[in-house]
Every structure is written in structure tokens, then in C-alpha cells.
C-alpha positions in Angstrom: 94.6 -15.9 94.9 91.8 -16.1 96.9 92.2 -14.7 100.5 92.7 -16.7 103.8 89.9 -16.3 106.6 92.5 -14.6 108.7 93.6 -12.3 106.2 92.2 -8.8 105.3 89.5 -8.3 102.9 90.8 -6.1 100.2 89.4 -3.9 97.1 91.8 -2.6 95.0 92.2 -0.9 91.6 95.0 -0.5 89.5 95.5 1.9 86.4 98.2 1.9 84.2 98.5 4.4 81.4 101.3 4.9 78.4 101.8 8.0 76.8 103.7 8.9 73.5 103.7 12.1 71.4 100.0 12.9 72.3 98.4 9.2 72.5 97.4 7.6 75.5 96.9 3.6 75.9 94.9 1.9 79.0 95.2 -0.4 80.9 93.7 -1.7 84.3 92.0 -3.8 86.5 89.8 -4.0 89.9 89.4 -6.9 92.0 86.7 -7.3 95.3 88.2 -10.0 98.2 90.9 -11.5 95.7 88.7 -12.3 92.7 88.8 -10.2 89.7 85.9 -7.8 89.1 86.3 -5.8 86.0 89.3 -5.1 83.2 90.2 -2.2 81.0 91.8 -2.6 78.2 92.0 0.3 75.6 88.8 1.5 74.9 86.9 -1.9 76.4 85.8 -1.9 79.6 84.5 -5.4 80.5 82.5 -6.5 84.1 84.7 -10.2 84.7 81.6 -10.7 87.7 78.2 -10.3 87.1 77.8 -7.5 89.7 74.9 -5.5 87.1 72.2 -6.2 85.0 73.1 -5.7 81.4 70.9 -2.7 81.0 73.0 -1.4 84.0 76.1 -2.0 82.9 75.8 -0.8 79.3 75.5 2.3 81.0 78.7 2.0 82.8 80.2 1.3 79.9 79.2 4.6 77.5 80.7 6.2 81.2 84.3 5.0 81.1 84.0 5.4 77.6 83.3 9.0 77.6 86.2 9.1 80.6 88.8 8.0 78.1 87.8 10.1 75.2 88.0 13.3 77.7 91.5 12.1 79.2 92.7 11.3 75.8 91.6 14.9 74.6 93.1 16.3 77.6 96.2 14.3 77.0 96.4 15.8 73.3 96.0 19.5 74.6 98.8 18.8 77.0 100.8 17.4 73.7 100.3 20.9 71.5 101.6 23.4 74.6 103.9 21.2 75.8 105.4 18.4 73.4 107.5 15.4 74.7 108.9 12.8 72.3 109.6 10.3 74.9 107.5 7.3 76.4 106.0 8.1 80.0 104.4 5.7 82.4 102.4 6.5 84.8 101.1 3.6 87.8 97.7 4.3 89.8 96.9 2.0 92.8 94.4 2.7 95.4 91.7 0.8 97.6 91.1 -0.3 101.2 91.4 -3.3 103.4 89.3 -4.5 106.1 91.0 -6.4 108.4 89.2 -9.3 110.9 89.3 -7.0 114.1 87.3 -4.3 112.3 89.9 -1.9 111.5 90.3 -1.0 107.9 93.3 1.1 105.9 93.2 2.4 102.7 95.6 3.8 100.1 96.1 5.7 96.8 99.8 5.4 95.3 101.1 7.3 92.1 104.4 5.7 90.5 105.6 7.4 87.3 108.2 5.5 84.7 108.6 2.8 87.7 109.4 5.5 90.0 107.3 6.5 93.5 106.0 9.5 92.5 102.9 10.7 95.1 101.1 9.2 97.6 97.6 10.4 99.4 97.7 10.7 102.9 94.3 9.7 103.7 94.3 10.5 107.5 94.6 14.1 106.9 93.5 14.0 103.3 96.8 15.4 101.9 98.8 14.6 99.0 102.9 13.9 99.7 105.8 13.8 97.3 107.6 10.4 97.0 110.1 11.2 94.2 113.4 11.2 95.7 115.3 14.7 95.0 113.9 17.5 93.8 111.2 17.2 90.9 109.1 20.5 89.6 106.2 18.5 88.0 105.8 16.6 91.5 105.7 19.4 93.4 103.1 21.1 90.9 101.6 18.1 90.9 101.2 18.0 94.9 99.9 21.8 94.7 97.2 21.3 92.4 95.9 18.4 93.5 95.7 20.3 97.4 93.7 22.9 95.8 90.4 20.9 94.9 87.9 19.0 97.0 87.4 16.5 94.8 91.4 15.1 95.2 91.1 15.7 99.4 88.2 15.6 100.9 85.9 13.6 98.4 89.1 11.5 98.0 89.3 10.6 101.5 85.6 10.2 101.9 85.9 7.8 98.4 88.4 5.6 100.3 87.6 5.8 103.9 84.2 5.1 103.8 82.6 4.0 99.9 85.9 1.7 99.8 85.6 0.1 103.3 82.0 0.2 103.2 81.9 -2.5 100.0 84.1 -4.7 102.4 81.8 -4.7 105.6 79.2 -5.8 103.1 81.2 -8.4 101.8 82.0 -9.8 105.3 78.7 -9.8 106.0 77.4 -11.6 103.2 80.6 -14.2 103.8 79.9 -14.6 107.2 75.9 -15.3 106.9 75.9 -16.4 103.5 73.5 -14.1 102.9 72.8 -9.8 102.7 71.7 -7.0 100.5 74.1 -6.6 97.5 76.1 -3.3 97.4 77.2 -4.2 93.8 75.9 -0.8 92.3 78.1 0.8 94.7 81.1 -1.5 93.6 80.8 0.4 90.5 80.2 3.7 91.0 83.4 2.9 92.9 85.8 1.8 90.2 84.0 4.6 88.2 84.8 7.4 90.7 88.3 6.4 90.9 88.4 6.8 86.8 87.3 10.0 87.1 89.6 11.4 90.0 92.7 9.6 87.6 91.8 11.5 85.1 92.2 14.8 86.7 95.5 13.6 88.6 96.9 12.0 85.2 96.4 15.3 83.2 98.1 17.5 86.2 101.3 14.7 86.4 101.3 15.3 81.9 103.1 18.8 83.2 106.9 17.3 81.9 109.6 18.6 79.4 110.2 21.5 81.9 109.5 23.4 84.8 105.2 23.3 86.0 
């Protein structure tokens, strides 16, 4: 639904991805301010608003593309050392909101097989286990994603600022009816968060025994 005046302006993504015996299925979504901006389904990746030029967003495209072939390879590798023969789920969610006074929060949250699994921190750019009890694959998950600037630091700078920038533009534009477009950088947004999922997604693949 569309949002109220008085309520925040968001920008969300959501990634959901199923995994049996080596093959991975997609599924997702991103919507800017309530409306739906793009979905990913399998190995289609369609633009719902017209934020590019076609030339643009054939580009795009051949990107995610070439994302899900290297998570699917990734997910097979993960398949010959370490087979399962059970279905996991695994839940992405992360964006920002902007709220009317100018203050802005924003959020990454990991669930896997319906369960809270990890959460980023984005304050102090750290990762935190949510799985209650003890859980060797979330703590090996935690350390490895700690140990690369791309998951903290580019992560934080991907949602404090890239995120929340989008959504001062959008205000603006709302509020004058007018303003440059910061579409381009709508997309480099969903595909940036692709591409940090990846590398999370193959890390949380560490089941079947202890990381």
C-alpha cells in the first residue's frame, strides 16, 4: 500500500532463496516509497517501474544474471564437500527508512528455515547472532562475515548513506514535484545488495555439521 504523508519513506529488498541437494531457486522483490520497483523470479529479473532506459537496463539484467549463475555454482561446490539432503530456506531483508523529521534507520535481517538467524548492526557495522541457543554455522557465519569490508564497512556505508540517500531524493521530488532522478543509483542499489547476498548466502550453506 501506498504510504501516508506522515509515515516514513521506505526502500526495501527482500530475497528469498531455496536450496535442495545442490540447486538453488530465487526469489525476490524491491519496492521505493511502497510501490514495487523490480522482481526476481528464477533466472528473470524484471524492472516493474520504468526507472532505466532499455539499453540501461539490459545491462542490469546480463548483471544479476551473471550473480545467479556464480551463487548457483558456489551453491553446487558447497553441495560436493558438504552434501545435505534436506530443503533449507534462507530469508534476506534489508533497506532504510526516512522518517518526516529527517532521521532515517536502516536494517539488514537474515532468517533461515523461518528462524532469526543474523542481523547487521549498522551503528557499529557488526554482524550479531539471532538464533536462539547455540548454533555452529551462525557463529561461523558471524566470524566470516566480520572479517571482510565489503559485509561491514561498505555494508554500512550501502545502507546508511546509498539507501537513505534514494529517500531524500524521493522526498524532494514529492515535496516540489520536481528534482534530478537518482534512478541509476536505485539500481546499482538492488544490485549491490545481490551481490553482498551472495557472499553471505554461500557462508550460511556451511550446514550438515560443525563450520
Amino acid at each position: 500500500c501506498p504510504a501516508s504523508p506522515a509515515a516514513p519513506l521506505a526502500f526495501t529488498m527482500l530475497q528469498l532463496t531455496r536450496v535442495y541437494m545442490g540447486n538453488s531457486m530465487f526469489r525476490g522483490n524491491a519496492s521505493l516509497n511502497g510501490q514495487l520497483s523490480h522482481l526476481l523470479d528464477e533466472n528473470n529479473v524484471t524492472q516493474v517501474l520504468p526507472l532505466e532506459p532499455p539499453d540501461a537496463w539490459a545491462r542490469r539484467q546480463n548483471e544479476v544474471i551473471a550473480y545467479l549463475k556464480t551463487f548457483r555454482q558456489l551453491v553446487q561446490l558447497f553441495n560436493k564437500e558438504r552434501p545435505t539432503k534436506f530443503t533449507q530456506h534462507l530469508r534476506c531483508h534489508l533497506g532504510c527508512l526516512l522518517y518526516p523529521n529527517g532521521t532515517a534507520q536502516s536494517f539488514y535481517e537474515v532468517s533461515l528455515n523461518k528462524t532469526a538467524f543474523l542481523s547487521f548492526h549498522v551503528p557499529n557495522a557488526t554482524w550479531e547472532r539471532r538464533w536462539p541457543g547455540e548454533l555452529p554455522v551462525a557463529t561461523f557465519a558471524q566470524e566470516q562475515l566480520m572479517k571482510y569490508p565489503i559485509t561491514t564497512q561498505d555494508l554500512q556505508y550501502f545502507l546508511n548513506t546509498t539507501c537513505v540517500s534514494i529517500l531524500q531524493a524521493q522526498s524532494t521530488r514529492i515535496g516540489k514535484v520536481s528534482g534530478r532522478s537518482r534512478t541509476p543509483l536505485v539500481l546499482g542499489l538492488v544490485l549491490g545488495s545481490l551481490a553482498l547476498l551472495g557472499m553471505a548466502m554461500g557462508i550460511f550453506l556451511c550446514t550438515g555439521g560443525s563450520c
